[in-house]
C-alpha positions as CSV (number, residue, x, y, z in Angstrom):
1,X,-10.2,36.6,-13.5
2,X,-13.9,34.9,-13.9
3,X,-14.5,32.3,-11.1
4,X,-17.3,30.2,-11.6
5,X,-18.3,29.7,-8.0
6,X,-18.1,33.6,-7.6
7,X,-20.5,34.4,-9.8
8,X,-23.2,32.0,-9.1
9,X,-23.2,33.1,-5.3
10,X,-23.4,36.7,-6.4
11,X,-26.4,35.6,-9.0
12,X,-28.4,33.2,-6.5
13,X,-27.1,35.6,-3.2
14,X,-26.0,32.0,-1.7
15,X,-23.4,33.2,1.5
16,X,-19.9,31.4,1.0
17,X,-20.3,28.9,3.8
18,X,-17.0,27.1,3.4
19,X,-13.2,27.0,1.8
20,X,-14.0,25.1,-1.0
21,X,-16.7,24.6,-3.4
22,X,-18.3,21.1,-5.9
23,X,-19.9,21.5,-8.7
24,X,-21.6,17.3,-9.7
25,X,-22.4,17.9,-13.2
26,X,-25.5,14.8,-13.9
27,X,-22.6,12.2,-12.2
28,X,-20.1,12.4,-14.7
29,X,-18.1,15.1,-13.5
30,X,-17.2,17.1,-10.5
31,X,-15.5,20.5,-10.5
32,X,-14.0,21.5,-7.2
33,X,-12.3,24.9,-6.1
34,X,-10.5,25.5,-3.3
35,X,-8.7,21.5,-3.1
36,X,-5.6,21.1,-0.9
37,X,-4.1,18.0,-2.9
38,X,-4.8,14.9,-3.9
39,X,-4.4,11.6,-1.4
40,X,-5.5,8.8,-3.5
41,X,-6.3,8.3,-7.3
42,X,-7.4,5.2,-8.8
43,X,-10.0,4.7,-11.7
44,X,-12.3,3.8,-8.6
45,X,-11.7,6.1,-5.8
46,X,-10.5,9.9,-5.6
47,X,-9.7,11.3,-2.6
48,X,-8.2,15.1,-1.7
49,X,-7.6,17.4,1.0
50,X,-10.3,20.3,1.7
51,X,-10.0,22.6,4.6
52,X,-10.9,21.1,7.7
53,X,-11.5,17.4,5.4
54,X,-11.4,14.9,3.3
55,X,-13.2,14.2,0.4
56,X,-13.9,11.0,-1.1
57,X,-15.4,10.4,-4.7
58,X,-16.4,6.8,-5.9
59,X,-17.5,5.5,-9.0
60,X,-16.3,4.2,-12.3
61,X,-13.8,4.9,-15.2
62,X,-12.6,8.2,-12.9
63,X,-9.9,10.3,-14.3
64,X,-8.4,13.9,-13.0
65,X,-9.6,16.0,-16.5
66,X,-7.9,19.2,-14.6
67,X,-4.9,19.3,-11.7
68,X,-4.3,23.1,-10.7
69,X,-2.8,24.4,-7.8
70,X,-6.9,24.6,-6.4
71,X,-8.8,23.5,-9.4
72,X,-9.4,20.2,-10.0
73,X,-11.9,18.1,-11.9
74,X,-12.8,15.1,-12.1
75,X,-14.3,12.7,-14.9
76,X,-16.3,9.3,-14.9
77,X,-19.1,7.9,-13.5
78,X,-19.7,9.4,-10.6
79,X,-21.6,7.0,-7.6
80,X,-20.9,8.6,-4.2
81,X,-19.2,11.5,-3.3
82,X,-18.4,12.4,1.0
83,X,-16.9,14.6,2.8
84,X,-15.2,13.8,6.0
């Protein structure tokens, strides 16, 4: 099966550093692999489990354009995304 994140550390010989992985697309979306579910979701605020965190996306108009069982993505505009 083609995984994204796979392929661009192989290309760019980046070291997988962590569990998951974000892609921010130009702050109007963000692809993450590797989630552990969703806390909070609101047109302002997304929130989901990492391993070993939290992360916390901010903006406007945000929707969930993709809910797997690690794959998520999120849609809108994107202001501040953090990882705690």
């Amino acid at each position: 099966m083609f995984n994204l994140f796979s392929e661009l550390k192989k290309e760019f010989n980046i070291p997988y550093v962590t569990d998951y992985n974000l892609i921010n697309l130009t702050g109007k979306a963000l692809y993450v692999e590797g989630h552990k579910g969703i806390m909070t979701l609101s047109k302002e605020l997304i929130s989901f489990r990492v391993k070993n965190g939290v992360v916390v996306v901010e903006g406007k108009s945000l929707s969930l354009k993709i809910l797997s069982e690690n794959t998520l993505c999120i849609e809108g505009k994107i202001k501040k995304t953090e990882v705690f």
